[in-house]
N, C-alpha and C positions, 0 to 999 in steps of 0.2 A: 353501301350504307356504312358511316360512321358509327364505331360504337361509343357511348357517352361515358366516360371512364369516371365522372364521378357519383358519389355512392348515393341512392334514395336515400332523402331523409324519412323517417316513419312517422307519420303523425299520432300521437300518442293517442287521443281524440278517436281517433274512425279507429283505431285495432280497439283502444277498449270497448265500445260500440260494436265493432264486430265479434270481439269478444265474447262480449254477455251475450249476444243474438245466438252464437250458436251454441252456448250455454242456456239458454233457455228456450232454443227447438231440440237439443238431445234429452235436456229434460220432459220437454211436454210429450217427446215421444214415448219415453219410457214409462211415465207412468198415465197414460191414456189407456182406459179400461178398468183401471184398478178401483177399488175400494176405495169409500172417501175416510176410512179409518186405516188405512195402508201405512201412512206416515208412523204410526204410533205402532205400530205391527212387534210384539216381545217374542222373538225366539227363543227366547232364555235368560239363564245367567250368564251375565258377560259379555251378552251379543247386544249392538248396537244397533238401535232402533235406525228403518230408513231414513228417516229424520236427522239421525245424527251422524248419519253417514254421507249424508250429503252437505250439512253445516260444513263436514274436515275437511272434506273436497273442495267445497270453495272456497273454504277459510284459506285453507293450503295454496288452492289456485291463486286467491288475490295476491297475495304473501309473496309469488313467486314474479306474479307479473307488476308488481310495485315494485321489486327489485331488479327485475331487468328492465325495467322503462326508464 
């Protein structure tokens, strides 16, 4: 069997698509069960609500994968 020496191209399309998919089955996992006020949840001063911790996350995720696409 010949190997094919030239490189896959990536279709930008199906990875983001796959992208979000398994960004939003790691999320529905994690917060299945929880409180429908969960989001809004104040540990304190200075601590960032679940809500806002998941905005940076995926702000940050898009951010990274707009730049390597």
């Amino acid at each position: 069997m010949e190997k094919n020496s030239q490189p896959q191209t990536i279709n930008a399309g199906k990875l983001l698509r796959h992208w979000l998919g398994a960004v939003k089955f790691r999320f529905t996992v994690v917060i299945s069960g929880t409180a429908s006020d969960f989001a809004s949840f104040d540990a304190g001063y200075g601590v960032r609500t679940p809500i806002e911790i998941v905005t940076k996350m995926l702000f940050n995720d898009c951010r990274f994968a707009a730049r390597t696409t």
